[in-house]
N, C-alpha and C positions, 0 to 999 in steps of 0.2 A: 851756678844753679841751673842756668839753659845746659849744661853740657850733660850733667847729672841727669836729667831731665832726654834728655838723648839717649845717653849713654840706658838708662834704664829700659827704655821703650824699646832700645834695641836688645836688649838680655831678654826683654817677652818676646821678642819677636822671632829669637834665635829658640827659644825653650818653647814656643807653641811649633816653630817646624822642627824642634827636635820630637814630641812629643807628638805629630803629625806624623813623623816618617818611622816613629821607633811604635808606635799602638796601630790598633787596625779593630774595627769595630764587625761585630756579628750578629746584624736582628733576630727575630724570631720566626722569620720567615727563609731566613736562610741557613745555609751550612758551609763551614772554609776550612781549608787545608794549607798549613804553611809552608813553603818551598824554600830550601837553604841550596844556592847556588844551582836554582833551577830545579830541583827534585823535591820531590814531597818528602818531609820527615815530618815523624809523627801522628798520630792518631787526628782525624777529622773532629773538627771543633763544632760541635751542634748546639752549644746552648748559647742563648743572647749573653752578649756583654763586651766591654772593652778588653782587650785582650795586647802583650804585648809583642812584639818581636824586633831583629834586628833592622838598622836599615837596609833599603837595597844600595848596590846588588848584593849583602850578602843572606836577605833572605827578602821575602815577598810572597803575599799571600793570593789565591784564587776563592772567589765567593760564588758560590750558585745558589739561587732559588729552590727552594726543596718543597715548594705547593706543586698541588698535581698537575700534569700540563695532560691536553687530549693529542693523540694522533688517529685522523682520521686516515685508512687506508684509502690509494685509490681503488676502481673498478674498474675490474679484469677480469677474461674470461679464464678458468680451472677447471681442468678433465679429470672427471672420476675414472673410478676403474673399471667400470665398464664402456669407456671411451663418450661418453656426453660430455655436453660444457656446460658449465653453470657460473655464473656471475655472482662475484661475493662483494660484499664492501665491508671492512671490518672496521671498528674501532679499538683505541687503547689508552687509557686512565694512567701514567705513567710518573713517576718521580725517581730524584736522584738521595739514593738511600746508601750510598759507599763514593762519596766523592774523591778520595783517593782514587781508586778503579778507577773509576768514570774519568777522572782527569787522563790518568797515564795512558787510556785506549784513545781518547780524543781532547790532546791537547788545546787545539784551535777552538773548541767552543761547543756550547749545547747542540745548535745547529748541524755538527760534523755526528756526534750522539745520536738525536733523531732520527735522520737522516738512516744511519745503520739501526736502528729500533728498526724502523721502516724495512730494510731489507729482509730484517729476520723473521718480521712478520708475514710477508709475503712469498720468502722462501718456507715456512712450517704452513702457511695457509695452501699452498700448492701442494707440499707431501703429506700433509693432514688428509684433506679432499682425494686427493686419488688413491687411496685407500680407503675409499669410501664408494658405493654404488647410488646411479643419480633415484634410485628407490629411497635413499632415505634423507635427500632433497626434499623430493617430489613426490609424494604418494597419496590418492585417494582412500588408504588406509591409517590412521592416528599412528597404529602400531608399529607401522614400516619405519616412519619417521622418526630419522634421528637427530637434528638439527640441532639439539641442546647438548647431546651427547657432544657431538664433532665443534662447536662452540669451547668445550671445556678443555678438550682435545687439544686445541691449536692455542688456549690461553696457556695449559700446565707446558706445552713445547718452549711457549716465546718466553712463560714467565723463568724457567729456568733458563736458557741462555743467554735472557737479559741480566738474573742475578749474578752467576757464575761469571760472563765475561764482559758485563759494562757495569755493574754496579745500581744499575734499574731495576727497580721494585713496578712489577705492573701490577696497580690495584683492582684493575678492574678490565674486562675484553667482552667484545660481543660482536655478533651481526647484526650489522645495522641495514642490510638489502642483500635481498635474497632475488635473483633473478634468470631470466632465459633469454640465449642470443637471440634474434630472429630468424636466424638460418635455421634454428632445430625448434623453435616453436613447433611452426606447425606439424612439424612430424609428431614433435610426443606429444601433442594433446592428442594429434587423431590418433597413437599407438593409446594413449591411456582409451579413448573413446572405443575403440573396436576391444579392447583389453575388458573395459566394462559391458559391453553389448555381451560378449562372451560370457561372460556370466550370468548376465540375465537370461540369455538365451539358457545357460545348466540350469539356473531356479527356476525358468518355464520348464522346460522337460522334468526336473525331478515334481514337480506341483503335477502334472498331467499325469507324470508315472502314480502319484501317489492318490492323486482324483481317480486312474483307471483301477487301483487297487480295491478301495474303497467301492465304487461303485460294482466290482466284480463281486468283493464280500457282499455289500446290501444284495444283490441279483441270490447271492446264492443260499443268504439267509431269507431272502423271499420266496425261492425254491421251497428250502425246508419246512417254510409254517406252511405252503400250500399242500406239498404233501402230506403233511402232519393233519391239515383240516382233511382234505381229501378221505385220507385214510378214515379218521373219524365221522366223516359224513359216508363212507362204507359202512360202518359198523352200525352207527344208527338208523342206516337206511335196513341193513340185513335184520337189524334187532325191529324191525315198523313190519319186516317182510315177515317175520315169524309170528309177529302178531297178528297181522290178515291174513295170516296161511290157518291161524286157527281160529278166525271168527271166519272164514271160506269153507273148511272141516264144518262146522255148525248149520252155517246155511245150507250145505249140499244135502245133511242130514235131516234137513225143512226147509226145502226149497220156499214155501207159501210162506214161511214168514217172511226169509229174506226177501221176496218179492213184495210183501205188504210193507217193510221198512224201506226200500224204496222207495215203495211210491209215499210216504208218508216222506221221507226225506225232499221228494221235489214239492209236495204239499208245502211242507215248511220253509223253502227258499222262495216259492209263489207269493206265500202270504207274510214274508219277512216285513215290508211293509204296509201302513195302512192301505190296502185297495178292499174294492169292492166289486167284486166277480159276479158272473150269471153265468153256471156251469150244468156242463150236463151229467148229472151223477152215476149216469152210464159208461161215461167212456171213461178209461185211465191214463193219469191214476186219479181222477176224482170221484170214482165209482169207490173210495175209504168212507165214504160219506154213504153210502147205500147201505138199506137196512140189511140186505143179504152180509155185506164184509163184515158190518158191526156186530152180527149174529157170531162169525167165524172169529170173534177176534177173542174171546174166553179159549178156546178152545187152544188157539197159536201160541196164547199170552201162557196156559199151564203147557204143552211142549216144548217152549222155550224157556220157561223160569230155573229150570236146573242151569242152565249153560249159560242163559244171560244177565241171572242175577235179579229175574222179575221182573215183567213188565205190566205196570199200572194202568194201562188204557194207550189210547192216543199218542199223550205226550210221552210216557213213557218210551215206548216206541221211535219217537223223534229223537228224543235224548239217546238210544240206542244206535240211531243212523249216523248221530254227528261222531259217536266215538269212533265207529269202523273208518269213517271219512279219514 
């Protein structure tokens, strides 16, 4: 019974390292490829599960991790094409999505993989960039700026020569710093600085040019209404002049009235307000007031009523001074 008892323990012990060395297991986080005397044969095994093959050496399997891994590029300086340098730092989202490829380019390991990811990226991030001007870096214009552009630029480069000759799928690429050496700093800030004075300096000159426009037009549409009134204060001055030319015709034809409406006219500016006068009704013109003028004034009042439309006494008379005025 003890030998049975042996003997048994030893047939599981032989069938769990058979069954050890002949299966080979594949989580869900990975992916394997089996190799018969060193070389892959067959198609990449991606789904979980136990899986069998022969022992080695005449076959043996390689398992990679197929979750995303990051490569961070380092920072370096890259000359555009107009000769500036600009510092990049790139990133990359990367996994192993043809493990066959990937194995047969880089036997030795993920490590050997990266490592050339890495190169490809920094060779397409250098011929990306210098074909690029540092304006669409660096630009105080939105428009100039292409940085997203040239971003997609160096991912559709790295993403095809990772698929095509290592079997890497890159999910995802970006700039992650974006920068300037300090040798050229300060030059292109002050090139952008005089670059932008320049222009302000053209928006002052066209704003002056377009203020002297402006105020040339106002000058010379101020010109046109003053000649415009001018002329019309000509015309009703000429048209004021024809009409005292013919109440002048009337007076010359009765002097004695025109001289009584005068003096009746400074009459009536004397006593515009209330005062109270002590005159001598001899001298003029308050001599209007004397029985002799009062007697002549019937007489002046029918000579003048054809031409001046009648006049009523006194005020009559007044009211006749202010119209000639």
């Amino acid at each position: 019974m003890k030998n049975v008892g042996t003997i048994l323990a030893a047939v599981f012990l032989v069938f769990v390292l058979l069954l050890y060395m002949c299966t080979f297991q594949v989580r869900f986080t990975e992916v394997a490829i089996k190799k018969t005397w060193g070389n892959p044969s067959g198609d990449a095994i991606t789904a979980p599960g136990l899986y069998p093959k022969w022992p080695s050496p005449i076959q043996s399997t390689v398992v990679y991790d197929k979750r995303i891994r990051i490569l961070q590029d380092r920072t370096e300086e890259t000359r555009t094409s107009d000769g500036k340098n600009v510092l990049l730092t790139t990133f990359a989202a990367w996994r192993i999505t043809d493990p066959v490829l990937f194995h047969t380019n880089f036997p030795v390991g993920v490590e050997e993989g990266e490592k050339k990811l890495r190169a490809t990226v920094v060779t397409q991030k250098h011929a990306v960039v210098g074909r690029h001007q540092f304006s669409e870096f660096v630009s105080t214009d939105p428009l100039r700026r292409k940085l997203r552009e040239i971003e997609k630029e160096i991912e559709s480069a790295v993403s095809r020569d990772a698929a095509t000759e290592y079997g890497i799928e890159v999910a995802d690429f970006g700039i992650k710093k974006l920068g300037l050496p300090e040798s050229v700093t300060t030059a292109i800030f002050a090139s952008m600085k005089s670059h932008e004075e320049a222009k302000a300096a053209r928006y002052e000159a066209e704003g002056e040019a377009r203020a002297s426009g402006i105020i040339a037009n106002a000058r010379a549409a101020e010109e046109r209404i003053r000649a415009a009134a001018r002329k019309k204060a000509e015309l009703i001055k000429a048209r004021a002049q024809e009409v005292v030319s013919a109440y002048y015709k009337e007076f010359n034809r009765n002097p004695e009235l025109r001289i009584l409406l005068d003096k009746l006219r400074t009459v009536a500016e004397a006593l515009r307000s209330r005062t109270t006068l002590i005159l001598d009704s001899t001298q003029s013109p308050w001599d209007v007031f004397s029985e002799e003028i009062r007697r002549q004034i019937p007489r002046m009042q029918k000579e003048g009523r054809a031409e001046d439309g009648g006049l009523g006494g006194v005020h009559g008379h007044t009211a006749s001074s202010a119209e000639v005025e």
